[in-house]
C-alpha positions as CSV (number, residue, x, y, z in Angstrom):
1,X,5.4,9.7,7.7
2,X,5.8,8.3,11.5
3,X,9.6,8.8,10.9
4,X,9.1,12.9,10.4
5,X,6.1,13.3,13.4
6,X,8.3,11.2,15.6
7,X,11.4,12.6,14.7
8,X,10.8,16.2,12.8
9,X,13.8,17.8,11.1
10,X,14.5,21.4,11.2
11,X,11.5,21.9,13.8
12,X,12.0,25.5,15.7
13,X,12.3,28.9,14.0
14,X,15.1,30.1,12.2
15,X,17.0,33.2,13.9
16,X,16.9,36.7,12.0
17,X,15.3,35.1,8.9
18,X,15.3,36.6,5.6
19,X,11.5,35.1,5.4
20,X,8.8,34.2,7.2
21,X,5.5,33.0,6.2
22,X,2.6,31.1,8.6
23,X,-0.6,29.5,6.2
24,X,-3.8,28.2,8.1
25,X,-5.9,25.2,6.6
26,X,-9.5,27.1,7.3
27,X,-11.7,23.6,6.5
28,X,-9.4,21.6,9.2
29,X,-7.3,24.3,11.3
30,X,-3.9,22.8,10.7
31,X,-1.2,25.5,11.0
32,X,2.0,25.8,9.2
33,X,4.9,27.9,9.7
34,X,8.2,28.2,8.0
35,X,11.2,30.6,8.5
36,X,13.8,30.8,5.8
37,X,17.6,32.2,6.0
38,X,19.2,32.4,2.3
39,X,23.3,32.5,1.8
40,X,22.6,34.4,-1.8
41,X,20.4,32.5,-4.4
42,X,20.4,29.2,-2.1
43,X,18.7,27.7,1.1
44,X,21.1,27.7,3.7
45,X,18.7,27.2,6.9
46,X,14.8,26.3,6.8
47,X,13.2,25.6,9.8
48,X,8.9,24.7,10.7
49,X,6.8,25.0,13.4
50,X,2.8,23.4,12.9
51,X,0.0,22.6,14.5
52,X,-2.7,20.1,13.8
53,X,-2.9,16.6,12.5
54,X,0.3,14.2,12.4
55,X,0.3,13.9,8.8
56,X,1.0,18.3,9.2
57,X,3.2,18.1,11.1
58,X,5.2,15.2,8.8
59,X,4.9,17.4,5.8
60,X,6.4,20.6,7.5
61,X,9.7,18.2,8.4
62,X,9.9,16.3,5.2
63,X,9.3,19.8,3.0
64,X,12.1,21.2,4.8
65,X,14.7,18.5,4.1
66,X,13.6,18.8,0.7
67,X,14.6,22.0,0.2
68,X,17.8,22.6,2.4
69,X,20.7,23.3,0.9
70,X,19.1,23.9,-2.6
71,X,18.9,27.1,-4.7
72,X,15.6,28.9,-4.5
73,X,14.7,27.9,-8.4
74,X,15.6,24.5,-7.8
75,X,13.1,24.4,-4.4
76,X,10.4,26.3,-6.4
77,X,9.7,23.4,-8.6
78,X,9.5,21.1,-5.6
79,X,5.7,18.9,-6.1
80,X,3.2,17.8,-3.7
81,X,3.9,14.2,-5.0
82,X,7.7,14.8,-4.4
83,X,7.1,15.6,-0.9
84,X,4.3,12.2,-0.8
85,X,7.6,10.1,-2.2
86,X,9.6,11.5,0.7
87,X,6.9,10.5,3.3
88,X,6.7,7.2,2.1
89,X,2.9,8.0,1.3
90,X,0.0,10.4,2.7
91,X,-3.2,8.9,3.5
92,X,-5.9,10.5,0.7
93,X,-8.1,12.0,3.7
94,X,-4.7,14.0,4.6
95,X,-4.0,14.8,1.0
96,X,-4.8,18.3,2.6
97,X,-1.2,18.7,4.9
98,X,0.4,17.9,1.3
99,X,-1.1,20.9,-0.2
100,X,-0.6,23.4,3.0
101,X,3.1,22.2,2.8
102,X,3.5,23.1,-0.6
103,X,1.6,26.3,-0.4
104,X,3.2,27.5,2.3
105,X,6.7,27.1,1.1
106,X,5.8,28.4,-2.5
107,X,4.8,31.8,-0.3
108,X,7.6,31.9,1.2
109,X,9.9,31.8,-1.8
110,X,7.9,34.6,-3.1
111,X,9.1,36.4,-0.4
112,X,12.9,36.2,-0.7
């Protein structure tokens, strides 16, 4: 989880997006925003920009390198517990940047 706070991947906004969607944690305030560009049915730039806690910030890197490069099916059925795997582990009182990942990228897929 240090790895992706410490060295984020895909951090910034993507230019002229086909999608954009920001989601706010209301119980803690953490922020998460992703911008999508599609090349037809698949993933050909993701990027994130959060705010809040370290372990948010972690999860809005590691989500993106989950899903680059895939087909938007194929990054629909990405899990919370996938994206836990690629951290290396979430601390249970962060389980909540987990969840805002995940939500935020299953809004934006609805989107394109």
């Amino acid at each position: 989880m240090l790895d992706h706070f410490e060295n984020p991947r895909n951090a910034g906004d993507v230019e002229t997006p086909d999608a954009t969607v920001q989601l706010e944690n209301p119980a803690c305030g953490d922020v998460l925003k992703l911008t999508l560009k599609l090349d037809g049915d698949r993933i050909a730039d993701i990027r994130f920009r959060a705010k809040g806690c370290v372990p948010a910030m972690a999860c809005g890197s590691a989500i993106t390198e989950l899903v680059k490069g895939k087909k938007v099916e194929e990054a629909r059925r990405v899990s919370r517990e996938e994206l836990v795997r690629k951290l290396g582990g979430l601390p249970e009182a962060s389980s909540h940047a987990g969840h805002l990942a995940v939500d935020t990228l299953r809004a934006l897929l609805a989107k394109s």
